[in-house]
C-alpha positions in Angstrom: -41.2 -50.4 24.0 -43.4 -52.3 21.3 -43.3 -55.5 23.4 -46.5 -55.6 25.1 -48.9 -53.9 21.7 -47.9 -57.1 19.9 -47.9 -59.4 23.5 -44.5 -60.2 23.1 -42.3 -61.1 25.7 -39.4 -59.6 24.5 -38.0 -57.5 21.1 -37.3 -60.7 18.9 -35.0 -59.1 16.3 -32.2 -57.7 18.7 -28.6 -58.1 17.0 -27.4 -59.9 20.1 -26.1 -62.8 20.6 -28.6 -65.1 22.1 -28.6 -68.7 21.4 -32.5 -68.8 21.9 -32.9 -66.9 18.6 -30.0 -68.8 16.7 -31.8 -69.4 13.5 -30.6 -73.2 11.9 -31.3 -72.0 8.1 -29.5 -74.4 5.5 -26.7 -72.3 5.3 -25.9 -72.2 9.1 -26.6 -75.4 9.8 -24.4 -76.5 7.2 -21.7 -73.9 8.8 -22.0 -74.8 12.0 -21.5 -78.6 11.4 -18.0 -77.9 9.2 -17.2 -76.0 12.4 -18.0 -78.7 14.8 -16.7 -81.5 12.1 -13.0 -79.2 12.2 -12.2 -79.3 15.4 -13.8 -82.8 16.2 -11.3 -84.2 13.2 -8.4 -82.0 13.6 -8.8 -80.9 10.2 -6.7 -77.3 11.3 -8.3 -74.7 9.3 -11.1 -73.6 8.6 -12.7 -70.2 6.4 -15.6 -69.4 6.9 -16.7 -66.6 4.6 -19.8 -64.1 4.0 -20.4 -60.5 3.1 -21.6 -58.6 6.3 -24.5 -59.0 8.4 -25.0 -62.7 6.9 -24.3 -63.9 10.5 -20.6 -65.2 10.7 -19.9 -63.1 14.3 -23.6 -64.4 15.6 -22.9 -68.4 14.4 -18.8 -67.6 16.0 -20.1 -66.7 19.1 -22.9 -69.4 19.7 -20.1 -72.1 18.2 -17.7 -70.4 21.3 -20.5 -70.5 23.8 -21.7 -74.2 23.2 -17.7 -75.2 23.1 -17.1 -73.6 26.5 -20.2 -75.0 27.8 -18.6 -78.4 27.2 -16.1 -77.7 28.9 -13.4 -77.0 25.7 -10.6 -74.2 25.3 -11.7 -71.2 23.0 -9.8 -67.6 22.4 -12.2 -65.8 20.6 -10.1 -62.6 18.7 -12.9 -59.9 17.5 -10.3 -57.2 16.7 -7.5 -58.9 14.9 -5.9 -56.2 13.0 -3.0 -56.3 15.4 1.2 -57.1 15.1 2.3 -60.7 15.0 3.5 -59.9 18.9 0.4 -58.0 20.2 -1.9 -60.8 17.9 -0.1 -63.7 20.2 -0.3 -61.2 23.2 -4.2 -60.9 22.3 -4.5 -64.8 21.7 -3.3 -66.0 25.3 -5.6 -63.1 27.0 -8.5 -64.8 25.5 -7.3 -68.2 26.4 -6.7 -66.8 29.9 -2.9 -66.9 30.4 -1.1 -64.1 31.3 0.8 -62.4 28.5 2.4 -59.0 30.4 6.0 -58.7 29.8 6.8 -61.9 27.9 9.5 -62.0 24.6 7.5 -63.7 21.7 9.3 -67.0 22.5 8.6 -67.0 25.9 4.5 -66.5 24.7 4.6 -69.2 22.3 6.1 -71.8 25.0 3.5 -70.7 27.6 0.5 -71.2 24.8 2.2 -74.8 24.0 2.6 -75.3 27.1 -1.6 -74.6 27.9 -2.6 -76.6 24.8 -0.6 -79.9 25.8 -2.3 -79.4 29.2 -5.8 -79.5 27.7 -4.8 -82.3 25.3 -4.1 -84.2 28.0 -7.5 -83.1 30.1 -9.3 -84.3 26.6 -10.3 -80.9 25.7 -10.1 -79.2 22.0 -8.5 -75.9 22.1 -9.9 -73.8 19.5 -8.5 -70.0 18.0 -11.8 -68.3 16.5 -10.4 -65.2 14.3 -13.1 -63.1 13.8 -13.4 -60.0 11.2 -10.2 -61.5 9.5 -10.9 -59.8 6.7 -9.5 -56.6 8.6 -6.1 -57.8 9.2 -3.5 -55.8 7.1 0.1 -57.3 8.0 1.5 -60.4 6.2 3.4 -61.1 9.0 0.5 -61.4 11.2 -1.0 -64.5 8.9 2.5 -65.9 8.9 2.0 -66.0 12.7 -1.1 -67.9 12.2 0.2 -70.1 10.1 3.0 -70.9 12.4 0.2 -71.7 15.3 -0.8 -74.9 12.9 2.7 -76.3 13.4 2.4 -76.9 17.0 1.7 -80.8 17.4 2.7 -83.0 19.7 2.5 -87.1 18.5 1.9 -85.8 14.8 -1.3 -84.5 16.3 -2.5 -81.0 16.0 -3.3 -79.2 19.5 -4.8 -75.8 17.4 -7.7 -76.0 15.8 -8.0 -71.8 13.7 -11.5 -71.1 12.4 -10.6 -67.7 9.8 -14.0 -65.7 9.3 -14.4 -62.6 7.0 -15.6 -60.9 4.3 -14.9 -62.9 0.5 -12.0 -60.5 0.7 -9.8 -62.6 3.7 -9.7 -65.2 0.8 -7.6 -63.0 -1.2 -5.3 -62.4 1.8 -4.8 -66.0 2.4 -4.2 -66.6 -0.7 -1.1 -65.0 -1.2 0.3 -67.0 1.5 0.1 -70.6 -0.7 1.8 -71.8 2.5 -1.4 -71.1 4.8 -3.9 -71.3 2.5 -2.5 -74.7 1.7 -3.6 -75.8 5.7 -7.0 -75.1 4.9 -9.2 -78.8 5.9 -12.6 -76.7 4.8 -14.2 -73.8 3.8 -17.9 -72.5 3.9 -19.5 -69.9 2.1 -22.4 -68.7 4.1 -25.0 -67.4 2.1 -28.2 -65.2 2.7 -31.3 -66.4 3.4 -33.9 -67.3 0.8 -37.0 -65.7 0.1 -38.8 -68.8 1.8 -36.2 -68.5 4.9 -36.6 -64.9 5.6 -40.4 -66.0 6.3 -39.1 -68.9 8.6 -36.6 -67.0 10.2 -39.2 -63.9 10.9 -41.8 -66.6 12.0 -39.2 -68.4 13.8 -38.0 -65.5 15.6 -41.6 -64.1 16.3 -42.0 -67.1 18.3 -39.0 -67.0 20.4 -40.2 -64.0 21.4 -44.1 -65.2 22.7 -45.8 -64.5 19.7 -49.6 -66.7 19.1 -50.3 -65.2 15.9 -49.1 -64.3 12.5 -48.2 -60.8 12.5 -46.1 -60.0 9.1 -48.1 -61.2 6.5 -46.6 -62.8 3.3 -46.6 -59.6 1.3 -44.9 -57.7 4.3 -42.2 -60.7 4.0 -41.3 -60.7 0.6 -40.9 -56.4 1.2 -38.6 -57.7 4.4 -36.7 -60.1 1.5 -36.9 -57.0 -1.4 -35.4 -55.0 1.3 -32.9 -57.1 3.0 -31.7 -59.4 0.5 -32.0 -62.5 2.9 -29.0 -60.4 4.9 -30.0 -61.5 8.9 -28.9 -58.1 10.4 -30.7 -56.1 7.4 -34.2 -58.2 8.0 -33.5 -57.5 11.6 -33.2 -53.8 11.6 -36.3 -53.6 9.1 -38.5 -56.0 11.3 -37.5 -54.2 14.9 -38.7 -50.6 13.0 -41.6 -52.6 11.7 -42.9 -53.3 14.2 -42.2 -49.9 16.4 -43.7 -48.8 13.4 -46.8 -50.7 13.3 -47.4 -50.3 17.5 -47.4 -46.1 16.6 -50.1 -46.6 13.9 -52.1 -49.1 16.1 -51.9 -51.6 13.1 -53.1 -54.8 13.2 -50.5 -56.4 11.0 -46.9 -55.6 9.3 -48.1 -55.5 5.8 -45.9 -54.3 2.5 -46.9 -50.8 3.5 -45.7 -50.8 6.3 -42.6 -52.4 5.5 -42.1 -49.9 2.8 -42.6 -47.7 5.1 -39.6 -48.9 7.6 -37.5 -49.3 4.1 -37.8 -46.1 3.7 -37.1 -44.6 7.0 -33.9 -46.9 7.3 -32.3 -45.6 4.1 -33.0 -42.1 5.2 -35.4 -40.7 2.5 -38.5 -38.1 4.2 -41.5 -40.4 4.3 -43.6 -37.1 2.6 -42.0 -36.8 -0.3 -41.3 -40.7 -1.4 -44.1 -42.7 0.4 -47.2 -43.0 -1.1 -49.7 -44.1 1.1 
């Protein structure tokens, strides 16, 4: 809508998934290289925590598409709040096997059964467990605890990458037997105040933009606002700039940014902005 007033060839904070606009901030980079360095040394487990909106799903997602690109086995689970049964079911769906009308034993032979075959192809098979943090039966992480014993030549064929909230640590935790398997952990932070400027510029760009159109007092407002979270500075840059295109501004300056601020958290622009 706001595209072509700022001569931009597409909307360059969109909370999709799009590798083009896949940020490498310290943190992620840092996050995505323990992912890569997990499954590349077998290390197991991994946990990758972060309060929501810093950008696990987005960096999960990418990691799945580059590893499938290369021609490696991913089941990505985005809804894992299931029973151990329907959480196996749901693992071999996303690995593309059928699971219809299988006993549990007869699911965990087929899945050994696939991750020998790509061992032997020379392929990683990797179990992404996204929004872990949801997952409310014990017996469910027992399952995926089990999963880390299948080996073959005292080599694991499951590489499990756990991301959540902090919370999912306390969940793992009182399983001293899984939390035992974890090879690494990664605390993603939020951005920086410095970031959120190179992420917004970064992003800007992507997108077509030749100029600099959020000055640095409209970025520190994005970074007062946001807290460096990537979906927050997202949502307050799209309305930004929708914003800015229905005033005819020139620029996303603090005003206007307080502006969006306030429209996001819902308070009547009347009786709280002051222009």
């Amino acid at each position: 809508m706001y595209e072509a007033y700022w001569n931009l060839n597409a909307k360059p904070f969109r909370n999709a998934v799009d590798r083009k606009f896949f940020f490498y901030g310290e943190s992620y980079e840092e996050a995505y290289l323990r992912l890569l360095y997990t499954i590349n040394e077998s290390k197991g487990l991994l946990l990758l925590v972060g309060e929501g909106g810093c950008g696990k799903s987005f960096i999960s997602k990418i990691f799945t598409k580059d590893m499938l690109e290369q021609g490696h086995k991913v089941a990505l689970v985005t809804n894992p709040d299931l029973e151990p049964k329907e959480f196996l079911e749901e693992v071999l769906c996303e690995f593309g096997l059928d699971a219809s009308n299988k006993s549990k034993g007869e699911l965990l032979r087929e899945l050994k059964r696939f991750l020998l075959e790509s061992l032997k192809q020379g392929k990683h098979s990797v179990l992404i467990v996204d929004e872990a943090h949801l997952i409310q039966n014990e017996k469910t992480w027992e399952e995926i605890r089990l999963l880390l014993n299948m080996e073959e030549e005292n080599r694991l064929l499951l590489s499990i990458i756990i991301s959540g909230r902090p919370t999912v640590l306390d969940s793992i935790q009182k399983i001293p037997s899984l939390y035992e398997r974890t090879g690494l952990q990664y605390r993603l932070k939020p951005l920086s105040c410095r970031e959120t400027g190179e992420y917004i510029y970064f992003r800007m760009e992507k997108a077509g933009c030749s100029r600099e159109i959020f000055t640095a007092d409209g970025i520190k407002e994005v970074y007062a606002y946001s807290g460096g979270i990537p979906r927050k500075i997202n949502n307050i840059c799209d309305l930004s700039l929708l914003l800015g295109y229905g005033d005819n501004s020139i620029v996303v300056d603090q005003a206007l940014v307080k502006k969006a601020s306030i429209d996001l958290k819902g308070i009547s622009n009347d009786s709280n902005f002051e222009k």
